[in-house]
GUGU-737888 format. One record per atom (N, C-alpha, C): x negated, y, z negated; residue number from 1; residue in one letter; atom name; chain. Coordinates in Angstrom, 3 decimals. Each point is the difference from the previous one (the first is absolute). Layout:
BEGIN
       east      north         up     n   res   atom   chain
          X          Y          Z   NUM     A     CA       A
...
END
This chain:
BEGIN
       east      north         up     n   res   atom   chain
   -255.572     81.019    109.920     1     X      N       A
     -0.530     -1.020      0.847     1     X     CA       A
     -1.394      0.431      0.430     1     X      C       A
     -0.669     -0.814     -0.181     2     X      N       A
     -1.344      0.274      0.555     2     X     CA       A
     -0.464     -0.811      1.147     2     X      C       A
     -0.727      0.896      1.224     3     X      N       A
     -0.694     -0.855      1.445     3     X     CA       A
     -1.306      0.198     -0.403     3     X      C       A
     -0.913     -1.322      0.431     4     X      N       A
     -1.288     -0.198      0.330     4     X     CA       A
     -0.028      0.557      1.498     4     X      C       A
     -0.904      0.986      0.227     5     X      N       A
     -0.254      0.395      1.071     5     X     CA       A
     -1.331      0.085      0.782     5     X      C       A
     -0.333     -1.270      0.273     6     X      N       A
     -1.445     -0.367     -0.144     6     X     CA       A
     -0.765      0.752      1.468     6     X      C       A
      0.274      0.213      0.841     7     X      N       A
     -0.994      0.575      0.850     7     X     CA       A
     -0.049      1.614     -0.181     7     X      C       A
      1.392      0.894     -0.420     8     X      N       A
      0.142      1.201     -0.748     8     X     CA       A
     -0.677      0.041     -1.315     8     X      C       A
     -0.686     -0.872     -0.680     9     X      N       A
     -0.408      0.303     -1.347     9     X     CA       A
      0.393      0.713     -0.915     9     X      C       A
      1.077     -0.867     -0.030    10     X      N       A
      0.996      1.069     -1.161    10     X     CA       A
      1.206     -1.444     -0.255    10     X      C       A
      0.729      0.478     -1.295    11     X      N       A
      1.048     -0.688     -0.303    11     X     CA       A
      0.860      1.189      0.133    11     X      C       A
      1.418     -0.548      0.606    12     X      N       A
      1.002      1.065     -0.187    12     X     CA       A
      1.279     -0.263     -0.958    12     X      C       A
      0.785      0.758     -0.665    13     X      N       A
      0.995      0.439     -1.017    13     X     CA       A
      1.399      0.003      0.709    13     X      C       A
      0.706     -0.453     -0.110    14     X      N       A
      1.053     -0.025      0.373    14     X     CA       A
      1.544     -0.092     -1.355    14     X      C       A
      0.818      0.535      0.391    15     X      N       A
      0.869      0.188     -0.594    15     X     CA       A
      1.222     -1.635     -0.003    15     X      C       A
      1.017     -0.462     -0.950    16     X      N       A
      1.032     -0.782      0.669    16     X     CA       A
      0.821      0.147      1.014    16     X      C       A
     -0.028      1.420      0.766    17     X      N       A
      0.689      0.181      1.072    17     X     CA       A
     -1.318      0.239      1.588    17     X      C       A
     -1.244     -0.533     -0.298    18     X      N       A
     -0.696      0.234      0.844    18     X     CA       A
     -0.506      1.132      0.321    18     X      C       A
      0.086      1.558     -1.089    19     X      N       A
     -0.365      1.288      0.462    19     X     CA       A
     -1.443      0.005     -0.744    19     X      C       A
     -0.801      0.242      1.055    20     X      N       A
     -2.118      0.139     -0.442    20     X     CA       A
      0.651      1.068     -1.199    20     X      C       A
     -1.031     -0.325     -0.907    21     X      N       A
     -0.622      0.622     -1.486    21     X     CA       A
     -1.019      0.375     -0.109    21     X      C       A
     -0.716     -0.644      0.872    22     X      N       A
     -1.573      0.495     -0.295    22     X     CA       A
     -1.060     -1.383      0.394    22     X      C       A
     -1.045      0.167     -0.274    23     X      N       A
     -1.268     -0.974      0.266    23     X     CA       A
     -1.143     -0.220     -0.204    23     X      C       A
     -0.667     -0.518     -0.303    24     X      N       A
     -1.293     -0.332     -1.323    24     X     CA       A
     -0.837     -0.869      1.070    24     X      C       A
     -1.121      1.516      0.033    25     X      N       A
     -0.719     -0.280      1.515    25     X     CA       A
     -1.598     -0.479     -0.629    25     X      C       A
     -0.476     -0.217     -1.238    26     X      N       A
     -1.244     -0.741     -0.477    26     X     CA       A
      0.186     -1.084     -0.232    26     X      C       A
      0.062     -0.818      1.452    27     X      N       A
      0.081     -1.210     -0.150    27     X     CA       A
     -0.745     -0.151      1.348    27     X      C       A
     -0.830     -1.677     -0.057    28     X      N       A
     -0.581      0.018      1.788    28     X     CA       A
      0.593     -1.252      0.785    28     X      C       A
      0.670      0.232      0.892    29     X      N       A
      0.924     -1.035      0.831    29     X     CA       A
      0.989     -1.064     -1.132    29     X      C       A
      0.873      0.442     -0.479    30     X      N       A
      1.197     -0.899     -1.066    30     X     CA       A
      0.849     -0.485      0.983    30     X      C       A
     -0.445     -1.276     -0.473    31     X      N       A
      0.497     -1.370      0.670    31     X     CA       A
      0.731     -0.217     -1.177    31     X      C       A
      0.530     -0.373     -0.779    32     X      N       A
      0.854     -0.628     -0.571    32     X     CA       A
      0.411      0.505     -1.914    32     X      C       A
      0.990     -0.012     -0.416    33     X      N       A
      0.507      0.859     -1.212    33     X     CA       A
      0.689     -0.915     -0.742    33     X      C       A
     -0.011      0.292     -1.388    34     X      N       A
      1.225     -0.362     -0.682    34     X     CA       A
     -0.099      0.701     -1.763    34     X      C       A
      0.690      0.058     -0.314    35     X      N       A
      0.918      0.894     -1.064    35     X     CA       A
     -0.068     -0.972     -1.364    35     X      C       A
     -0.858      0.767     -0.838    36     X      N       A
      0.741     -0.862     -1.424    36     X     CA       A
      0.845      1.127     -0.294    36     X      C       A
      0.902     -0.562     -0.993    37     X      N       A
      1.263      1.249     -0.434    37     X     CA       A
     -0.237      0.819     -1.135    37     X      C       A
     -0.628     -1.360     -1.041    38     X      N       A
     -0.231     -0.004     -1.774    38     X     CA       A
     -0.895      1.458      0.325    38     X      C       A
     -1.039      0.471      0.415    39     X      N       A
     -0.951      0.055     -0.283    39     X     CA       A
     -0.130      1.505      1.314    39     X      C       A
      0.826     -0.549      0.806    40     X      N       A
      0.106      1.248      0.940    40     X     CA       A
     -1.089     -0.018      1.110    40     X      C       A
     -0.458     -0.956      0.068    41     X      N       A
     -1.411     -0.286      0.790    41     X     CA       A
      0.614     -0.641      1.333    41     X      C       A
     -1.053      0.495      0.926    42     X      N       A
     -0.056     -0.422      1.658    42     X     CA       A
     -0.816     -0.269      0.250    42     X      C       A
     -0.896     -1.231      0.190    43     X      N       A
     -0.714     -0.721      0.644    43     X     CA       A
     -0.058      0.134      1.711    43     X      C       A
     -1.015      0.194      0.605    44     X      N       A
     -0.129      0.170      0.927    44     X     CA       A
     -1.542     -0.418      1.077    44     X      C       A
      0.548     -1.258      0.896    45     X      N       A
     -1.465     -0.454      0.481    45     X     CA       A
     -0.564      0.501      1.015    45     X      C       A
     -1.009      0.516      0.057    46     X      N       A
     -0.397      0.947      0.859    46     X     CA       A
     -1.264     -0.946      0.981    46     X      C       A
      0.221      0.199      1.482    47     X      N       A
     -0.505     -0.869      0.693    47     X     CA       A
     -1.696      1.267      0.219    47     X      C       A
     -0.667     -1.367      0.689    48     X      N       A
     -1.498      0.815      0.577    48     X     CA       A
      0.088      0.789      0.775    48     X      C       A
     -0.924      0.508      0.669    49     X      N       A
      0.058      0.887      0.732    49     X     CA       A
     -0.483     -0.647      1.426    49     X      C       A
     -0.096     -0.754      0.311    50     X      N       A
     -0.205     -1.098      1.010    50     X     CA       A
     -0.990      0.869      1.217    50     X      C       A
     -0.533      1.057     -0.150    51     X      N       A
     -1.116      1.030      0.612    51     X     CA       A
     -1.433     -0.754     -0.271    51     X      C       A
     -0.945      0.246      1.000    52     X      N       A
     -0.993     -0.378     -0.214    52     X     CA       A
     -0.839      1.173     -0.669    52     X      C       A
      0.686      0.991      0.335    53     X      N       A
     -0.979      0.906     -0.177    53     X     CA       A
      0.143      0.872     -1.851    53     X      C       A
      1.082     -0.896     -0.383    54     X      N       A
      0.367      0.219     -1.819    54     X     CA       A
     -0.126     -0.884     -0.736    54     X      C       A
     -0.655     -1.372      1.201    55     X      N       A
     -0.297     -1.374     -1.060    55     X     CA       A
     -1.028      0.298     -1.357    55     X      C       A
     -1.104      0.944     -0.079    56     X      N       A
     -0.644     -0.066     -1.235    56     X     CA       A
      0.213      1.357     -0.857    56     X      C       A
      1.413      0.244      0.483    57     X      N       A
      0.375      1.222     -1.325    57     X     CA       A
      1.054     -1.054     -1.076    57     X      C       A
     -0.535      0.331     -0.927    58     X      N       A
      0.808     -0.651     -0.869    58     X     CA       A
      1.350      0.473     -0.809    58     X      C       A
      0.808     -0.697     -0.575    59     X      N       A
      1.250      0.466     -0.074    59     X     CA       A
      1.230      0.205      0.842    59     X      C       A
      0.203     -0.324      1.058    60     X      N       A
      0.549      0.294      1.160    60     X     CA       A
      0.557     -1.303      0.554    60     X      C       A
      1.207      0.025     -0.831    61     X      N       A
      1.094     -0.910      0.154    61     X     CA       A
     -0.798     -1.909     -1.004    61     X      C       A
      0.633     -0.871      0.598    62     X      N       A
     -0.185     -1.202     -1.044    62     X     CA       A
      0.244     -0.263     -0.798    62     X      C       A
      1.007      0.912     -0.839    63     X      N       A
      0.095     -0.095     -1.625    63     X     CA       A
      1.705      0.235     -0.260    63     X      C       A
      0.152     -0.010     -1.181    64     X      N       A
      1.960      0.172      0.038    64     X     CA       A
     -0.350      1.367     -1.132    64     X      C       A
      0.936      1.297      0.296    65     X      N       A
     -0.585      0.680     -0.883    65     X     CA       A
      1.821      0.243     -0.795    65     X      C       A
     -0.319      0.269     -1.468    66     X      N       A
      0.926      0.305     -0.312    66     X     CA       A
      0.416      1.525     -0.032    66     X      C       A
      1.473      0.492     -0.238    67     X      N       A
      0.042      1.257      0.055    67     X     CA       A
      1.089      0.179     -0.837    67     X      C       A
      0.121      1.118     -0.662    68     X      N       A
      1.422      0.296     -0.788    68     X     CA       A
      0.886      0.092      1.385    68     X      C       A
      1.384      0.468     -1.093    69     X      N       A
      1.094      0.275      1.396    69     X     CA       A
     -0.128      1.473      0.471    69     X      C       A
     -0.853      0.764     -0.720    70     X      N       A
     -0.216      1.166      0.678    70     X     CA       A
     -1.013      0.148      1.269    70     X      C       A
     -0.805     -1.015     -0.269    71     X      N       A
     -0.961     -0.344      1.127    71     X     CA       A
     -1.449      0.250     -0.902    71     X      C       A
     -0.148     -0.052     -0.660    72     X      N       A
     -1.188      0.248     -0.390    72     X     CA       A
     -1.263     -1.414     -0.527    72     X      C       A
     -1.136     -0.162      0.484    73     X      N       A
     -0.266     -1.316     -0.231    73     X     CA       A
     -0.504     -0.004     -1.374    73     X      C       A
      0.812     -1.506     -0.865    74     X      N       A
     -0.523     -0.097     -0.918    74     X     CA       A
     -1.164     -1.236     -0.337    74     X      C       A
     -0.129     -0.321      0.947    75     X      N       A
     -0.931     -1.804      0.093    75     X     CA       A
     -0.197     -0.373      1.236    75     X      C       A
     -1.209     -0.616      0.675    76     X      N       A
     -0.037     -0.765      0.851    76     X     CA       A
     -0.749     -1.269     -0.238    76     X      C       A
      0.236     -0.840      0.874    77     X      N       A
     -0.410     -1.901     -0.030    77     X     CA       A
     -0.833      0.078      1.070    77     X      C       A
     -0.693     -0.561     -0.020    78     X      N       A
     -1.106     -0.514      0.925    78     X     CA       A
     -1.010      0.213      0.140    78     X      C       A
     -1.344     -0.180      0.909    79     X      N       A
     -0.872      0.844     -0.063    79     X     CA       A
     -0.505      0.972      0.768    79     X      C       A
     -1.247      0.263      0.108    80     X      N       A
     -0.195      1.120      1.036    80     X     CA       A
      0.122     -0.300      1.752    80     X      C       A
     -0.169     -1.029     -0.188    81     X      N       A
     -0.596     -0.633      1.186    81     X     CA       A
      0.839     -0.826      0.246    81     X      C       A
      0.653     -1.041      1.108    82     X      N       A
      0.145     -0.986      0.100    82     X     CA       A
     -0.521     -1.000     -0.395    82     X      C       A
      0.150     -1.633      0.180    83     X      N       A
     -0.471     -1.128     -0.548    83     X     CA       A
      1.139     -0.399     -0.587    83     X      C       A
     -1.069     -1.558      0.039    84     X      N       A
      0.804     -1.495     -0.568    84     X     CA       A
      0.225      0.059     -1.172    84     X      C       A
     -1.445      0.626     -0.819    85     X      N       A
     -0.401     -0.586     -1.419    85     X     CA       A
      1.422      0.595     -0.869    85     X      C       A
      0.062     -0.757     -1.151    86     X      N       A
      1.521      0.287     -0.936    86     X     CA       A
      0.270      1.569     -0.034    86     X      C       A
      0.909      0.188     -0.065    87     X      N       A
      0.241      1.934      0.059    87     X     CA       A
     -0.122      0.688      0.780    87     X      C       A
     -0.803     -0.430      1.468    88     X      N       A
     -0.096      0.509      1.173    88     X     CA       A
      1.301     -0.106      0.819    88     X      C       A
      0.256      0.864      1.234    89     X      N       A
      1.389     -0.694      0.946    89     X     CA       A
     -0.628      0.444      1.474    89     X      C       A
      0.229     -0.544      0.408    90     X      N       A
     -0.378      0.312      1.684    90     X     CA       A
      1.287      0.529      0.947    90     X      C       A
      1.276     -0.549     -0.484    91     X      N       A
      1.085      0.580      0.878    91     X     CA       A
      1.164     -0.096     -0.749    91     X      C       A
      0.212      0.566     -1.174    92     X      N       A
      1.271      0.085     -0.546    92     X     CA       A
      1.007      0.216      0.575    92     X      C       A
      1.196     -0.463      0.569    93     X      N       A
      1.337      0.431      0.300    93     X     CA       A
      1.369     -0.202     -1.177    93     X      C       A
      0.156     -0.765     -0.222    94     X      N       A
      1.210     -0.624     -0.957    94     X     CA       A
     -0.760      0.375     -1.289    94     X      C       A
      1.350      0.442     -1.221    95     X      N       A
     -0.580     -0.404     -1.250    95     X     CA       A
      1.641      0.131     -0.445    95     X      C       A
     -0.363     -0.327     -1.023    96     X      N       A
      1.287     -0.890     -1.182    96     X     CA       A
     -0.468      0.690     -1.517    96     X      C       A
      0.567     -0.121     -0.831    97     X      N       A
      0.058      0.061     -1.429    97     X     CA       A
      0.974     -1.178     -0.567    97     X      C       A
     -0.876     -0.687     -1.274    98     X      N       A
      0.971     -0.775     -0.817    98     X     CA       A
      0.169      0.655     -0.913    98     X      C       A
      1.016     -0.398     -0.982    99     X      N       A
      0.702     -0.176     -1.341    99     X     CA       A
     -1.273      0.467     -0.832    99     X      C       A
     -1.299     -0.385     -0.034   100     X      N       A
     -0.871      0.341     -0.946   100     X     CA       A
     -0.954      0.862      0.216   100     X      C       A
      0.272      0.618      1.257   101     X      N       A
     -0.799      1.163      0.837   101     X     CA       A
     -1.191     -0.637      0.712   101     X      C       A
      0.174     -0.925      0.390   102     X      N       A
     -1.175     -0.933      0.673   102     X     CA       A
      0.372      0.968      1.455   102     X      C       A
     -1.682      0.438      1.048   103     X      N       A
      0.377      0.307      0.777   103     X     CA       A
     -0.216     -1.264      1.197   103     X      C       A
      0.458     -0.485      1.327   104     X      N       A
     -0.143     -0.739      0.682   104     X     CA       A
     -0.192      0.652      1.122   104     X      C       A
     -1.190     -0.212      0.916   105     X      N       A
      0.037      0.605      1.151   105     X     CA       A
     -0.287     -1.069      1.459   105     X      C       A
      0.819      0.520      0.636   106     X      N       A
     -0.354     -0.797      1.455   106     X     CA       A
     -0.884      0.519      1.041   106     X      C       A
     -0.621     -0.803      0.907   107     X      N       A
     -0.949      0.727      0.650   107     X     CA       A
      0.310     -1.046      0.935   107     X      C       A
     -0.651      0.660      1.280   108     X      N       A
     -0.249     -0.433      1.281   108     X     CA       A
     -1.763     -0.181      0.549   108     X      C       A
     -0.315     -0.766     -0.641   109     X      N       A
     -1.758     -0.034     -0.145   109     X     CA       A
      0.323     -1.029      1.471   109     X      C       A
      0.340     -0.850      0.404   110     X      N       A
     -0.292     -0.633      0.938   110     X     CA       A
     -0.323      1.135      1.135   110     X      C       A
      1.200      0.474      0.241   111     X      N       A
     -0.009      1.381      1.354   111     X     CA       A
     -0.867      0.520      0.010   111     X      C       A
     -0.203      0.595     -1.198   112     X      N       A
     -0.855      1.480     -0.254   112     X     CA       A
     -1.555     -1.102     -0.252   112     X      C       A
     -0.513     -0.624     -0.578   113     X      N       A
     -1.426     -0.651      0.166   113     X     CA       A
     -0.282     -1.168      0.504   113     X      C       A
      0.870     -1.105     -0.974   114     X      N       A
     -0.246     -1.390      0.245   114     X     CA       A
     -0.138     -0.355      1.158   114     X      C       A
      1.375      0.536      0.834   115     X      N       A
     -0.438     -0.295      1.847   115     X     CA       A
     -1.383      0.136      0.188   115     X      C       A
     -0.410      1.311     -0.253   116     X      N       A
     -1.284      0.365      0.782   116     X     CA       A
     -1.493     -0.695     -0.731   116     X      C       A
      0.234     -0.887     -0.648   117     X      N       A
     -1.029     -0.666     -0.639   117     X     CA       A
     -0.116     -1.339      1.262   117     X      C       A
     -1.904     -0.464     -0.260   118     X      N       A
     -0.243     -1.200      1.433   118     X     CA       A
      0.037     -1.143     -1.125   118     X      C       A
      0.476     -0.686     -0.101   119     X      N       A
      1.379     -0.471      0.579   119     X     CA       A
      0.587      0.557     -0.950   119     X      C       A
      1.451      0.505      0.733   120     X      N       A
      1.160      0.630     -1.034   120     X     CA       A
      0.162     -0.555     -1.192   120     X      C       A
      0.298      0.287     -0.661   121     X      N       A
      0.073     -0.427     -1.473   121     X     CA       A
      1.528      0.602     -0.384   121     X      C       A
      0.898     -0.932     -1.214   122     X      N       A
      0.990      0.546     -0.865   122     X     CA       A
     -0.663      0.324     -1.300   122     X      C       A
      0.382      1.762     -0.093   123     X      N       A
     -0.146      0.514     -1.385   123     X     CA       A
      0.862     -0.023     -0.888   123     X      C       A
      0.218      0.008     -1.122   124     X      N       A
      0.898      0.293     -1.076   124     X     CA       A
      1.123      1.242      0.394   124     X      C       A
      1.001     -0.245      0.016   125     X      N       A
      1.371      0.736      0.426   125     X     CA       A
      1.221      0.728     -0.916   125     X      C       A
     -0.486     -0.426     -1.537   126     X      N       A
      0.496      0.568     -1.053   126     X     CA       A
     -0.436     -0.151     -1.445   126     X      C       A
     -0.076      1.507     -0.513   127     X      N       A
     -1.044     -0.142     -1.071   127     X     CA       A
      1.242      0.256     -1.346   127     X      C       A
     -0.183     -0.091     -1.214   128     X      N       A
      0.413      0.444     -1.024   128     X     CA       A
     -0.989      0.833     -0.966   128     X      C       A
      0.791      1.197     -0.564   129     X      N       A
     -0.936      0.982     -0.686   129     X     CA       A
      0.651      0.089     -1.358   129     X      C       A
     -0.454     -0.316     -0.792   130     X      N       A
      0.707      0.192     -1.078   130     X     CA       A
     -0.776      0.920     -1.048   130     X      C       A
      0.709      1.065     -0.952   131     X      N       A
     -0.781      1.131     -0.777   131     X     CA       A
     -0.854     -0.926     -0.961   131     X      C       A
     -1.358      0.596     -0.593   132     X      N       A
     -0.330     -0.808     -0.629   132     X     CA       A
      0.251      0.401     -1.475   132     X      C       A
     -0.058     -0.899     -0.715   133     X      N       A
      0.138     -0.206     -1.199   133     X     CA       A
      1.733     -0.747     -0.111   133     X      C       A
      0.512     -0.348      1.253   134     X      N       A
      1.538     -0.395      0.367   134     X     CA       A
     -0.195     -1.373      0.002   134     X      C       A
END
């Protein structure tokens, strides 16, 4: 079993009887997980860092990164930065996998920006990523 442990920055390992295994701490605030089986892969969306003072380091959360089941990353989605534009995410929480490895991610862009836009604005709330050449 695996926990998103988003203000600890870490995912934790858990056993079927609930006894810790261990924990896969290169990750920045994981908000939300899920498991392909085929393939052995864990998807994992990793939120911003919502600091003012880490807004122009790049890399640091926004993106879903993948990892084997040992923890090791083999891929990440998104870009450096936040943003709207296609491939960007501003607040990933939820993600999904289909049948054809399409990834789907949910976000909370209203909370995290749209509010704070004059006049508030609704952003886009779920993206699809699909590998290319798929």
């Amino acid at each position: 079993m695996l926990v998103a442990d988003r203000e600890n920055h870490r995912v934790q390992l858990f056993d079927t009887e609930g006894r810790y295994l261990g924990q896969w701490n290169n990750l920045h605030r994981p908000i939300g997980l899920c498991r392909e089986p085929r393939q052995g892969l864990v998807f994992v969306a990793e939120a911003a860092t919502g600091l003012t003072i880490n807004a122009d380091v790049p890399n640091i959360g926004n993106r879903v990164t993948i990892l084997s089941t040992d923890g090791r990353i083999v891929g990440r989605v998104g870009e450096s930065f936040a943003g709207e534009a296609p491939g960007q995410l501003i607040a990933p929480h939820g993600i999904a996998l289909d049948s054809q490895g399409a990834i789907y991610v949910a976000e909370v862009t209203f909370s995290v920006k749209g509010r704070h836009e004059k006049p508030p604005r609704e952003i886009r709330s779920l993206q699809k990523f699909v590998r290319a050449g798929a």
